[in-house]
N, CA, C and O atoms as a printed pandas DataFrame, in Angstrom:
     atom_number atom_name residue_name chain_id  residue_number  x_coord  y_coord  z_coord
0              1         N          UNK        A               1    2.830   13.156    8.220
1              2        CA          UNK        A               1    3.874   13.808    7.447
2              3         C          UNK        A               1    4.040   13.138    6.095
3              4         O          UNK        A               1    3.965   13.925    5.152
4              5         N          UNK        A               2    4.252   11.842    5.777
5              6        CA          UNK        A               2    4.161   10.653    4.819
6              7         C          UNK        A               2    3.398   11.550    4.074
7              8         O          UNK        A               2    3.881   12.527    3.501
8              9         N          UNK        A               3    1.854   11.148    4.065
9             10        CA          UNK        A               3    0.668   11.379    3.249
10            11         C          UNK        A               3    1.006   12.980    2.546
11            12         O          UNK        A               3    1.013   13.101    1.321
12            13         N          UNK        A               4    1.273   14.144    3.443
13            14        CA          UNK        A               4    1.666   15.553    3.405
14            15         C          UNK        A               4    2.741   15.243    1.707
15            16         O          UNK        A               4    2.465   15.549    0.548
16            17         N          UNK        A               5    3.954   14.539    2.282
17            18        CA          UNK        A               5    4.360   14.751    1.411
18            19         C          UNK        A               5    4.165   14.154    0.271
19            20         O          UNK        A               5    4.683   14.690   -0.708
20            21         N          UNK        A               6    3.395   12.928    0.071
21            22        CA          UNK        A               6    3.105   12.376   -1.224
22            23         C          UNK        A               6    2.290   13.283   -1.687
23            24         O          UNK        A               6    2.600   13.876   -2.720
24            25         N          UNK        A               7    1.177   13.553   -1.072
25            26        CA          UNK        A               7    0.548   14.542   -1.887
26            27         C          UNK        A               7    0.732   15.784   -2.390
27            28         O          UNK        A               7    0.013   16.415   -3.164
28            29         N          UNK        A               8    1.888   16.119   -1.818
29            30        CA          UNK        A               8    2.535   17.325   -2.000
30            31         C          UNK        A               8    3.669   17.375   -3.567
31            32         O          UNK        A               8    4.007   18.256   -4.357
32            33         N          UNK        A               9    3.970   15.796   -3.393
33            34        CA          UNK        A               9    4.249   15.466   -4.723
34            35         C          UNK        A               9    3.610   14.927   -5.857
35            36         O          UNK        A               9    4.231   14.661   -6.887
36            37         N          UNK        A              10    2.728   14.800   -5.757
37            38        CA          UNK        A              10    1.713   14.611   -6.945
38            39         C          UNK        A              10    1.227   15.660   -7.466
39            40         O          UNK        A              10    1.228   15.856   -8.681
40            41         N          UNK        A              11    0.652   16.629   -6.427
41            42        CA          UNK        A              11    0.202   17.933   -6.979
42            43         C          UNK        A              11    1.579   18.854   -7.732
43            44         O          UNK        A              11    1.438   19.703   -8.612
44            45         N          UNK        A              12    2.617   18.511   -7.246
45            46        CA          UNK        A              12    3.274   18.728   -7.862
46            47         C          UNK        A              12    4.140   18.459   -9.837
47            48         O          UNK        A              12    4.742   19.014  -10.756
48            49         N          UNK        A              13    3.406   16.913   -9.246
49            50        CA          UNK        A              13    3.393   16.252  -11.123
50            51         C          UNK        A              13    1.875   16.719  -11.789
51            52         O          UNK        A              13    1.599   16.849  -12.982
52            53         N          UNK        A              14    1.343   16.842  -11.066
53            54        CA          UNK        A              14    0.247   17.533  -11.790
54            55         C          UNK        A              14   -0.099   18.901  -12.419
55            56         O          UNK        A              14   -0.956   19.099  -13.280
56            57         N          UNK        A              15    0.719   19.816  -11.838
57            58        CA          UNK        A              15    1.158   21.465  -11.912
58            59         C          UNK        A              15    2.349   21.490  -13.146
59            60         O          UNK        A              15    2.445   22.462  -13.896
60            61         N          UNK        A              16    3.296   20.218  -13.264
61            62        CA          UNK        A              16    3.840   20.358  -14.355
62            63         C          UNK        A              16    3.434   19.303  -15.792
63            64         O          UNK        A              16    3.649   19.435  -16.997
64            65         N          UNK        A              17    2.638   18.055  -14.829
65            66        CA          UNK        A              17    1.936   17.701  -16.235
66            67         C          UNK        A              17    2.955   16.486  -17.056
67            68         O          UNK        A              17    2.769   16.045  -18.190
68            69         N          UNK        A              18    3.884   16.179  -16.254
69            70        CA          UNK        A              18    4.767   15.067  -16.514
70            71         C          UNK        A              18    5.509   14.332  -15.603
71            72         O          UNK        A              18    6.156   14.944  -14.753
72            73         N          UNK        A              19    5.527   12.933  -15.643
73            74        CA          UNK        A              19    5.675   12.025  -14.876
74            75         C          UNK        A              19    6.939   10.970  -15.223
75            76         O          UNK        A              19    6.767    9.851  -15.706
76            77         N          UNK        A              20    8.130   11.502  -14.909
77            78        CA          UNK        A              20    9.127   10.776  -15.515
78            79         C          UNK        A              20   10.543    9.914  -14.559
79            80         O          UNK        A              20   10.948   10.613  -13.630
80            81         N          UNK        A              21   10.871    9.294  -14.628
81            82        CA          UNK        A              21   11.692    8.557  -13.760
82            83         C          UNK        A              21   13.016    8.437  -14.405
83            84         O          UNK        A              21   13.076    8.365  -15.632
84            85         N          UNK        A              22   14.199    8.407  -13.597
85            86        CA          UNK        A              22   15.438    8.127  -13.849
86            87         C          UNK        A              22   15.646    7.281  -15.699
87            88         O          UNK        A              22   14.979    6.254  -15.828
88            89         N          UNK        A              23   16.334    7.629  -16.717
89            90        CA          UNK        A              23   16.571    6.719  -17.682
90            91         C          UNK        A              23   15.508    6.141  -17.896
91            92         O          UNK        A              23   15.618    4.979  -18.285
92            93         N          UNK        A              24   13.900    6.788  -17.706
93            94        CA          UNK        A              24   12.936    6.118  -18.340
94            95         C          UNK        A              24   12.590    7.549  -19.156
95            96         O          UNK        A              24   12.771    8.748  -18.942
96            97         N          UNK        A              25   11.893    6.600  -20.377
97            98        CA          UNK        A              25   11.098    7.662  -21.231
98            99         C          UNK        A              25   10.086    8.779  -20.631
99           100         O          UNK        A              25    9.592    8.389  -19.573
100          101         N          UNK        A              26    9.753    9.761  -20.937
101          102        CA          UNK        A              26    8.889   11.015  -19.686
102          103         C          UNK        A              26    7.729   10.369  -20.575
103          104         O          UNK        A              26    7.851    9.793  -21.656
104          105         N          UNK        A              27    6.618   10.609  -19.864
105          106        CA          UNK        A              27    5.091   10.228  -20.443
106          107         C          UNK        A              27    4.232   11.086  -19.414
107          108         O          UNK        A              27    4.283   11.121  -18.185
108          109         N          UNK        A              28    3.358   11.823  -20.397
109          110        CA          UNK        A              28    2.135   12.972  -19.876
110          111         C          UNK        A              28    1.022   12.632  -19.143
111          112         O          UNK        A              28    0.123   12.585  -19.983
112          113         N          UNK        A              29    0.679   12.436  -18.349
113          114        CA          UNK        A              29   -0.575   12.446  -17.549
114          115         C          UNK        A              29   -1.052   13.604  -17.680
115          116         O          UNK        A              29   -0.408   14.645  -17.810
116          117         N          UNK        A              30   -2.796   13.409  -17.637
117          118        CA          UNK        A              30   -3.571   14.858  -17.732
118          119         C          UNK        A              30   -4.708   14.358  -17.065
119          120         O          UNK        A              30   -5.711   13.737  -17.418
120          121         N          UNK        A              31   -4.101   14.977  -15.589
121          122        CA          UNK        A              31   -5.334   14.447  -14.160
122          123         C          UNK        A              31   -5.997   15.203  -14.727
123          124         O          UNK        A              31   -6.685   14.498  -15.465
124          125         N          UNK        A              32   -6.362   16.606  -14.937
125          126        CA          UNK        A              32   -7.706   17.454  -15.102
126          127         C          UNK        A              32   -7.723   18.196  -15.655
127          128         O          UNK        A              32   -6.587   18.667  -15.708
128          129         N          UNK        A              33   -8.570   18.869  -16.372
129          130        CA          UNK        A              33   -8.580   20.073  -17.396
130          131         C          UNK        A              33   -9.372   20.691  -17.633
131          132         O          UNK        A              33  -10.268   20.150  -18.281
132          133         N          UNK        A              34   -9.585   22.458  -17.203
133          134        CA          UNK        A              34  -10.741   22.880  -17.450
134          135         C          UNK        A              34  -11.872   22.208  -16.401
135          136         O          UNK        A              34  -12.987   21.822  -16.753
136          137         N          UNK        A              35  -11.387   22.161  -15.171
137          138        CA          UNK        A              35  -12.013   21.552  -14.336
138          139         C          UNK        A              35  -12.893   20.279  -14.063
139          140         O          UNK        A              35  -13.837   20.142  -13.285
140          141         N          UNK        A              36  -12.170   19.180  -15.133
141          142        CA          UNK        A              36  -12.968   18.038  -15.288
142          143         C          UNK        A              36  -11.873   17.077  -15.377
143          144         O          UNK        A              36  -10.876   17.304  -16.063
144          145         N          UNK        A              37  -12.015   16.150  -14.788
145          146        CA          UNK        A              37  -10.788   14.914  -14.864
146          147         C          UNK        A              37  -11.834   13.572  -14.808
147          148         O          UNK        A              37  -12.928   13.458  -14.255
148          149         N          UNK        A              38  -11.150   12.736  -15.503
149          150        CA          UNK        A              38  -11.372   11.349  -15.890
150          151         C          UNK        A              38  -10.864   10.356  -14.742
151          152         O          UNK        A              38  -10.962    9.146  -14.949
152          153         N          UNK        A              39  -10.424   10.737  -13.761
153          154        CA          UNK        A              39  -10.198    9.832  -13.034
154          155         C          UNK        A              39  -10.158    9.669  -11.586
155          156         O          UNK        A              39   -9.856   10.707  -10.997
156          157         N          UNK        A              40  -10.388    8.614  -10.822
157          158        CA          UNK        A              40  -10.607    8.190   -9.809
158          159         C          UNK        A              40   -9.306    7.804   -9.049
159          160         O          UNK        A              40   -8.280    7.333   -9.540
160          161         N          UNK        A              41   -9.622    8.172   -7.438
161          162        CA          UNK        A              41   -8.554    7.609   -6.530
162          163         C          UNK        A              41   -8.739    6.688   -5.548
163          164         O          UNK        A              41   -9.270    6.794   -4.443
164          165         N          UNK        A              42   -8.131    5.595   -6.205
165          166        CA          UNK        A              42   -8.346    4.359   -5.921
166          167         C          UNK        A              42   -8.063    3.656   -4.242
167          168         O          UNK        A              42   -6.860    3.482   -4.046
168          169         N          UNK        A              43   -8.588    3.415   -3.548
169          170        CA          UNK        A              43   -7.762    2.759   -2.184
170          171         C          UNK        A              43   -8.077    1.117   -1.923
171          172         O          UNK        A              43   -8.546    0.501   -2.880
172          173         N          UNK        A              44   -7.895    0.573   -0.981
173          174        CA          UNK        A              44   -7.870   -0.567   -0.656
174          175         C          UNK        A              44   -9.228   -0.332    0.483
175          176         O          UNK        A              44   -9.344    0.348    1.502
176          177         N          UNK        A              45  -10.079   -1.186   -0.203
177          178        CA          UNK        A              45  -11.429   -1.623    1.019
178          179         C          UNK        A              45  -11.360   -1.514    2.341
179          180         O          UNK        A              45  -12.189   -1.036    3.115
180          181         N          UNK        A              46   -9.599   -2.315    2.696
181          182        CA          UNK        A              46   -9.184   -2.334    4.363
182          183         C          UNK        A              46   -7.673   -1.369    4.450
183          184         O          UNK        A              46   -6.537   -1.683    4.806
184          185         N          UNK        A              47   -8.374    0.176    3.853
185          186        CA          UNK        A              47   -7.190    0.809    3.579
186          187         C          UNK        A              47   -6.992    1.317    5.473
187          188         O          UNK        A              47   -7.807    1.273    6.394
188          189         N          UNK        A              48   -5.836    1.677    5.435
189          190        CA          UNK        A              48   -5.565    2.462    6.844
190          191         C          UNK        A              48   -5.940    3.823    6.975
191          192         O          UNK        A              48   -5.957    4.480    5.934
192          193         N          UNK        A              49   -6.185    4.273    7.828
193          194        CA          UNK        A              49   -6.931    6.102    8.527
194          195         C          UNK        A              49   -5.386    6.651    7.415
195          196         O          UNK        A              49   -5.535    6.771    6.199
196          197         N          UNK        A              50   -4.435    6.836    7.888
197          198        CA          UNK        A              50   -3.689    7.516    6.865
198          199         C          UNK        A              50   -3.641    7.213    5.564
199          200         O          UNK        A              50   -3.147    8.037    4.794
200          201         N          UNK        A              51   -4.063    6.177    5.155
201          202        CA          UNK        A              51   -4.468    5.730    3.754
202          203         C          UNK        A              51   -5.531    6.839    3.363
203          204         O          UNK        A              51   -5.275    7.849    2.708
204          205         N          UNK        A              52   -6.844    6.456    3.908
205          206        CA          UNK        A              52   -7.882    7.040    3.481
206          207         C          UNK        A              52   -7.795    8.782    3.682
207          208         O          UNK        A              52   -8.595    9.657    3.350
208          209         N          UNK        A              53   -6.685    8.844    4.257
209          210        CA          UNK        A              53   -6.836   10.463    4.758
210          211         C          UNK        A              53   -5.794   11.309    3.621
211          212         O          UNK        A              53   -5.866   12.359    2.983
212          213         N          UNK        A              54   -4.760   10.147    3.788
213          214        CA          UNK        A              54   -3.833   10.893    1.803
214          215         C          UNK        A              54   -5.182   11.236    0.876
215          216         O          UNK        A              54   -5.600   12.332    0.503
216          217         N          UNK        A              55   -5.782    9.694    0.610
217          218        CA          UNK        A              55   -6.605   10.126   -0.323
218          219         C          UNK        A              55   -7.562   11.801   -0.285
219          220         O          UNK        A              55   -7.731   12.660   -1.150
220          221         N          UNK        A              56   -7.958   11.699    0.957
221          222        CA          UNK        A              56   -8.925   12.765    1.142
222          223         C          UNK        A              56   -8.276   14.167    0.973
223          224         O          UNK        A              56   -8.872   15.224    0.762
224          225         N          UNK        A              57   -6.805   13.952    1.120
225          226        CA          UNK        A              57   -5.905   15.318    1.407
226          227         C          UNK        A              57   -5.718   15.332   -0.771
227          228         O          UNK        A              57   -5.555   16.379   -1.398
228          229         N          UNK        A              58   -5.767   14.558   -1.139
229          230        CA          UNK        A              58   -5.217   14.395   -2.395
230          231         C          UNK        A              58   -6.156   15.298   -3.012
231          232         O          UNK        A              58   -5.775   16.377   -3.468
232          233         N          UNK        A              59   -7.391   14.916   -3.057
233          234        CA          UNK        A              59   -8.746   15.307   -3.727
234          235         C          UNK        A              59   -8.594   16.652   -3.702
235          236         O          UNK        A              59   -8.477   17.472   -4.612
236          237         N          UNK        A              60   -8.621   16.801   -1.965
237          238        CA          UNK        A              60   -8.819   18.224   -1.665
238          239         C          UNK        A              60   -7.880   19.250   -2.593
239          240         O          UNK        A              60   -8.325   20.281   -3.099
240          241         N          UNK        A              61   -6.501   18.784   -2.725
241          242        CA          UNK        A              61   -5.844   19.846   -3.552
242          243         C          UNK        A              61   -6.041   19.706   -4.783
243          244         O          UNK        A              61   -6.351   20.664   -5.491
244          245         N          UNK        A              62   -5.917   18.690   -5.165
245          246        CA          UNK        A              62   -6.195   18.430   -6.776
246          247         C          UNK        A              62   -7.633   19.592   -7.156
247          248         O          UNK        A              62   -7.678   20.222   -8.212
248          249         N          UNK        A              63   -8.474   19.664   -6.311
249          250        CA          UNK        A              63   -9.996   20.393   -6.665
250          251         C          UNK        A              63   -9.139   21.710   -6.630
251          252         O          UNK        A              63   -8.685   22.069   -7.717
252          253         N          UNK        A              64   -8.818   22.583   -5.371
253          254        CA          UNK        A              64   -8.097   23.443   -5.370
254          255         C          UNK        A              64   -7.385   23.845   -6.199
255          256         O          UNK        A              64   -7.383   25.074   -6.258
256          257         N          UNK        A              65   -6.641   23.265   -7.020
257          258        CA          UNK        A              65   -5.437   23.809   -8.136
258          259         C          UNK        A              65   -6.070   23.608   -9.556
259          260         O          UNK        A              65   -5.618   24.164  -10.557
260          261         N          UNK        A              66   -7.305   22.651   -9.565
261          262        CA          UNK        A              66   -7.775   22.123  -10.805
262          263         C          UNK        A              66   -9.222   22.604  -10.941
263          264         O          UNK        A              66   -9.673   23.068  -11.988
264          265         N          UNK        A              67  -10.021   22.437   -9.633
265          266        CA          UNK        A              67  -11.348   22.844   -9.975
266          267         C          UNK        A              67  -12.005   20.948   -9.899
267          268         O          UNK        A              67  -13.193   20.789   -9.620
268          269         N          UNK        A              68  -11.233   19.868  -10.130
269          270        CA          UNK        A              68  -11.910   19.125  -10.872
270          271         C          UNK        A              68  -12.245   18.078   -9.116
271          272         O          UNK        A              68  -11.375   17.931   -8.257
272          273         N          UNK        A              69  -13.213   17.701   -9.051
273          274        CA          UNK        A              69  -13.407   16.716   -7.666
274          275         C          UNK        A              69  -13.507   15.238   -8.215
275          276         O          UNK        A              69  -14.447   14.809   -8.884
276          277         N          UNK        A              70  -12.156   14.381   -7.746
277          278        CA          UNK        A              70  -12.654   13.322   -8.285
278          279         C          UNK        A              70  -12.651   12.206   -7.338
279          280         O          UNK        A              70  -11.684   12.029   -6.596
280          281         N          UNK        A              71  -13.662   11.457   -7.321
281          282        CA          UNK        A              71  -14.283   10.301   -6.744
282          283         C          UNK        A              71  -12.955    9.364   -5.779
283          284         O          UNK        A              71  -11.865    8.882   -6.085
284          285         N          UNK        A              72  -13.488    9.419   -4.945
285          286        CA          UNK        A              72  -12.425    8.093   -4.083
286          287         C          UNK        A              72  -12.908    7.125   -3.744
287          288         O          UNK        A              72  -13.687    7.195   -2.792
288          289         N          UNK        A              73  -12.607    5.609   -4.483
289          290        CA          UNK        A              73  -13.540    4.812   -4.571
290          291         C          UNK        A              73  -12.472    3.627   -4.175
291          292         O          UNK        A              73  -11.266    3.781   -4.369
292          293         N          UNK        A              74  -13.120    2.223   -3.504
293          294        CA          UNK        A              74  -12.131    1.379   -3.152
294          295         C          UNK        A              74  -12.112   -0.137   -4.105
295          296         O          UNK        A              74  -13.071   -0.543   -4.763
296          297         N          UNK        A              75  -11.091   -0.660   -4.010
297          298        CA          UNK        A              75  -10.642   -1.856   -5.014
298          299         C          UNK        A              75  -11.583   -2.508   -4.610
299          300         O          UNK        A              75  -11.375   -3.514   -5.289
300          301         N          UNK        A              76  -12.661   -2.794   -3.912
301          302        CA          UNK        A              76  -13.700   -4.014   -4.565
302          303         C          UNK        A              76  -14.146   -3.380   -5.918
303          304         O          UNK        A              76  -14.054   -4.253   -6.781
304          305         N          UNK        A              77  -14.557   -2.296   -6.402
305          306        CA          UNK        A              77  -14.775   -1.996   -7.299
306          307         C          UNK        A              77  -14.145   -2.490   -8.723
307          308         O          UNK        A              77  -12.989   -2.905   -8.644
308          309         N          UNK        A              78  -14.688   -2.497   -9.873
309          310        CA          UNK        A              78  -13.717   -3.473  -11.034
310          311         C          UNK        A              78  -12.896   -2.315  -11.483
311          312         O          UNK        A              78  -13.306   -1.166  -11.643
312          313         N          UNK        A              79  -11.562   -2.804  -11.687
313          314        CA          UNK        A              79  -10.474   -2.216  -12.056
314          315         C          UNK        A              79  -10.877   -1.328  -13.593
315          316         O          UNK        A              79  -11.594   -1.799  -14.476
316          317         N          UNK        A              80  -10.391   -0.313  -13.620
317          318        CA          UNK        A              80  -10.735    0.857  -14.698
318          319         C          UNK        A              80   -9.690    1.599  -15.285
319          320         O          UNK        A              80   -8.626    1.436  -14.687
320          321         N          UNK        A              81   -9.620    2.504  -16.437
321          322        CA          UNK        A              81   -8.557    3.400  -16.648
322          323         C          UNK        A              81   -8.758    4.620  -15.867
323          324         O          UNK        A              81   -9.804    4.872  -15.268
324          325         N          UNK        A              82   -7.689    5.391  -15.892
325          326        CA          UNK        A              82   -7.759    6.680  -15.161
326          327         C          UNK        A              82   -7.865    6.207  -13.994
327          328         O          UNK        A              82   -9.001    5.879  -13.653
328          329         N          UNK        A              83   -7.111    6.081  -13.337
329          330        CA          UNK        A              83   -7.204    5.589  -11.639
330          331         C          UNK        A              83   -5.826    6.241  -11.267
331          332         O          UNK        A              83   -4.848    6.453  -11.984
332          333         N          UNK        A              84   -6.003    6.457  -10.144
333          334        CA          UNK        A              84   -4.532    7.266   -8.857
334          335         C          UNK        A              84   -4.817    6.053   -7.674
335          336         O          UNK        A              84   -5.518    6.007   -6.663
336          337         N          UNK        A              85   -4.048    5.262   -8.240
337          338        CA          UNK        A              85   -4.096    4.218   -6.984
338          339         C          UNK        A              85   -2.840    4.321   -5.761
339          340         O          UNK        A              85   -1.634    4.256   -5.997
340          341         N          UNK        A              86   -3.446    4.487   -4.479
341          342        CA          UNK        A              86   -2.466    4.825   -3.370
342          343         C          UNK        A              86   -2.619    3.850   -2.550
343          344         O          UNK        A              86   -3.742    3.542   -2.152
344          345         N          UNK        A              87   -1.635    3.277   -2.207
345          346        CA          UNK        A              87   -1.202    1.935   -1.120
346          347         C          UNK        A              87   -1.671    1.002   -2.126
347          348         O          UNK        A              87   -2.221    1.231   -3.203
348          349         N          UNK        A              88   -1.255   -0.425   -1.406
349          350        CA          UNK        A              88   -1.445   -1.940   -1.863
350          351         C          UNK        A              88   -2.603   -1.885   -1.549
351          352         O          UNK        A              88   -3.062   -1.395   -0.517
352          353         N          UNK        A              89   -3.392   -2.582   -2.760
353          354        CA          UNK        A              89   -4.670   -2.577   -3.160
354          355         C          UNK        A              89   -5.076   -3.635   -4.641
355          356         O          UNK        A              89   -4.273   -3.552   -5.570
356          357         N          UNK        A              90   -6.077   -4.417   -4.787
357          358        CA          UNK        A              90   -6.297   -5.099   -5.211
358          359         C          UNK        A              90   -5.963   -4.910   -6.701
359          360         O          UNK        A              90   -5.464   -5.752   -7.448
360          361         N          UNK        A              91   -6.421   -3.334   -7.069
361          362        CA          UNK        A              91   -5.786   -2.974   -8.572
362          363         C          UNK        A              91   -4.164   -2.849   -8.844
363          364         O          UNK        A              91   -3.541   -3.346   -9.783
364          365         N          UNK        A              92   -3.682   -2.093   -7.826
365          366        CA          UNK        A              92   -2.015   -3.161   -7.855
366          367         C          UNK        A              92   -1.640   -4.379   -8.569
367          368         O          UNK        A              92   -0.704   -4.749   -9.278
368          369         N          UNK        A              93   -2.636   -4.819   -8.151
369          370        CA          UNK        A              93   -2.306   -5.993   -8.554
370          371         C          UNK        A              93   -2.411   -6.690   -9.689
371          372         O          UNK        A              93   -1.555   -7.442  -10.156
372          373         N          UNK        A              94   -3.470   -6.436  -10.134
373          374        CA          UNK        A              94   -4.010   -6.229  -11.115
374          375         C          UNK        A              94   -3.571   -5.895  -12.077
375          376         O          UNK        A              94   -4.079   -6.354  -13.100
376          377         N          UNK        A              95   -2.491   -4.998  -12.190
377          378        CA          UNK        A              95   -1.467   -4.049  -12.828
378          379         C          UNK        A              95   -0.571   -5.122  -13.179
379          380         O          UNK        A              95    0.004   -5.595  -14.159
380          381         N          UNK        A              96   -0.656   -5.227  -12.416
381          382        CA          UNK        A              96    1.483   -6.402  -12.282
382          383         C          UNK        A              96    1.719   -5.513  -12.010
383          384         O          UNK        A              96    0.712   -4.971  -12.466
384          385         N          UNK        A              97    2.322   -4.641  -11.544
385          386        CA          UNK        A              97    3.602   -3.704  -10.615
386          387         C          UNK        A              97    3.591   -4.193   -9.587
387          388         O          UNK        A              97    2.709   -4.425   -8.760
388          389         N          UNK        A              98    4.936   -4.408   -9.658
389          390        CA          UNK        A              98    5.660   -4.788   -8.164
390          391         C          UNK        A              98    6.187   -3.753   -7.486
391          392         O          UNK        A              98    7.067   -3.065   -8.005
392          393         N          UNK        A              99    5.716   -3.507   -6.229
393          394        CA          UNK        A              99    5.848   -2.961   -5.060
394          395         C          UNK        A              99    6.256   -3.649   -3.919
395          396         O          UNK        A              99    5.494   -4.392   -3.301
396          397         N          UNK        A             100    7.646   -3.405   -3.540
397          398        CA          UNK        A             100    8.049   -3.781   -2.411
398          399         C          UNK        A             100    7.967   -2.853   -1.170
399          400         O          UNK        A             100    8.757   -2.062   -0.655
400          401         N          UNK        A             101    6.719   -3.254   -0.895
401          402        CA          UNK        A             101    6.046   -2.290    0.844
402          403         C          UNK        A             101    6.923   -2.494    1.809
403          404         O          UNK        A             101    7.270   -1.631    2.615
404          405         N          UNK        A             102    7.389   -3.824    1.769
405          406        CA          UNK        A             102    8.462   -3.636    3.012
406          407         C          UNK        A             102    9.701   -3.145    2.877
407          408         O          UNK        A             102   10.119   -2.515    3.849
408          409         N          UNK        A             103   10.454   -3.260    1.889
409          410        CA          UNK        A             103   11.569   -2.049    1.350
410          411         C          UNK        A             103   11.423   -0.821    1.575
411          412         O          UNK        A             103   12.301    0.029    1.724
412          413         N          UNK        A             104    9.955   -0.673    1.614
413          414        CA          UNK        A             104    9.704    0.924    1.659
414          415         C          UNK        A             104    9.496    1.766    3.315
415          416         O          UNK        A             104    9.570    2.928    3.714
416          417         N          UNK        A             105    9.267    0.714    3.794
417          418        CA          UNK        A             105    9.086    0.792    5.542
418          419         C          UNK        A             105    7.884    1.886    5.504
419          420         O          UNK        A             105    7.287    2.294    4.508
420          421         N          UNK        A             106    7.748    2.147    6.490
421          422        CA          UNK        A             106    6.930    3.149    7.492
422          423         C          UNK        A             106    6.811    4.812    6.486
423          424         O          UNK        A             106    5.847    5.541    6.258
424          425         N          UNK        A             107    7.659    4.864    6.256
425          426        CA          UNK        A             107    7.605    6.583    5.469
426          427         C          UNK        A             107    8.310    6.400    4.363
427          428         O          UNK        A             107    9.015    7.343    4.004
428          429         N          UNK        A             108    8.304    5.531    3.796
429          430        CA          UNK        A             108    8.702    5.312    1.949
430          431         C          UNK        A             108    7.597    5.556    0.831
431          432         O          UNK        A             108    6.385    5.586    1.042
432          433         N          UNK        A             109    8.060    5.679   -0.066
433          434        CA          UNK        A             109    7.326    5.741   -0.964
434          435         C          UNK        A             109    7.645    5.514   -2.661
435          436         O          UNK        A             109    8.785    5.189   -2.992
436          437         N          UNK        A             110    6.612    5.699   -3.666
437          438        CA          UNK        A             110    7.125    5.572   -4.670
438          439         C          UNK        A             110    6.226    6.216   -5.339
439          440         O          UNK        A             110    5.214    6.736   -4.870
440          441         N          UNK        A             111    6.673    6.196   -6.787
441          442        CA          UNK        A             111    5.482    7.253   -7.674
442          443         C          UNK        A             111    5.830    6.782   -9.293
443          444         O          UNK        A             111    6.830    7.133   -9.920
444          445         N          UNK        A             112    4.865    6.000   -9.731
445          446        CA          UNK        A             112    4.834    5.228  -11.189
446          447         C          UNK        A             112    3.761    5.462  -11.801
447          448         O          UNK        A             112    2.818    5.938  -11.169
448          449         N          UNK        A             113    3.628    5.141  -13.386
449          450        CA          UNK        A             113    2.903    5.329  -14.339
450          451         C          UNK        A             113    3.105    3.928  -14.740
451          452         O          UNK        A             113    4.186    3.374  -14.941
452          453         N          UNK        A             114    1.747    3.353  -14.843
453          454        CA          UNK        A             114    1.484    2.046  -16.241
454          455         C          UNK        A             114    0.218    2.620  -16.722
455          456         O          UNK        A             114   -0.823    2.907  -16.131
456          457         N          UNK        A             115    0.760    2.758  -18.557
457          458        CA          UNK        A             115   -0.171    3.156  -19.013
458          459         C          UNK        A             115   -0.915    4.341  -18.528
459          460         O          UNK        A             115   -0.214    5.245  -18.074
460          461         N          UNK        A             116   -2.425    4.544  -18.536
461          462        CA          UNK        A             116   -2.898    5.933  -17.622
462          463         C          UNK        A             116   -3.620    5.716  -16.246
463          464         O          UNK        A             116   -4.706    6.169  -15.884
464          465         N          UNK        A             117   -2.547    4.728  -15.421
465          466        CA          UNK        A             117   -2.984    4.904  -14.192
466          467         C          UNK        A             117   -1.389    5.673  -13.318
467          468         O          UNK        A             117   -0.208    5.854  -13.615
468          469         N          UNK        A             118   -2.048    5.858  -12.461
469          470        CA          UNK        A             118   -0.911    7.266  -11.710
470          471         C          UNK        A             118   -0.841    5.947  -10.076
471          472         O          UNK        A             118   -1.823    5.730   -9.366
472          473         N          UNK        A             119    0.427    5.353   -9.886
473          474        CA          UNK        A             119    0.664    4.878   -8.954
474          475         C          UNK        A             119    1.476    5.288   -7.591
475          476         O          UNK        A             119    1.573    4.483   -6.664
């Protein structure tokens, strides 16, 4: 259900094309266009079956609404722009964003922008 609905909300920031949070400035993401996107969805090497399965559910709609198929590739890989990084994962980190996973328990979530990665 978790995964359902994150992805259900992304495709949703993606259909309107802006990514904005409470008293923060709005800033544009442009996952795909004309059926081609620049970016990758990032997971953790020792991601979990529902980890890897958001991702797979992610792709799938993003292609669907966009046309565009983009790569799901895991944090051993060297950190890049254009990334959709989902769960704690080495590029997290990488980032500096702080994520408190255990605040978030079992079916929490969150949804951030640094720069042009989609967190």
């Amino acid at each position: 259900m978790k995964a359902y609905l994150v992805t259900a909300l992304l495709c949703l920031m993606f259909i309107v094309g802006t990514v904005c949070g409470m008293g923060e400035t709005v800033s544009k993401l442009v996952i795909a266009d004309n059926g081609v996107s620049r970016y990758s969805i990032v997971v953790s090497e020792a991601a979990s079956p529902s980890e890897n399965h958001a991702a797979e559910e992610l792709n799938y709609f993003l292609k669907e609404i966009s046309g565009a198929n983009l790569p799901i590739v895991t944090d051993n890989e060297a950190i890049k722009s254009h990334e959709i990084i989902l769960g704690d994962n080495l590029h997290l980190g990488q980032l500096g964003v702080g994520v408190d996973f255990e605040a978030l328990g079992s079916d929490g979530f969150t949804i951030r922008t640094q720069g042009d990665h989609l967190i």
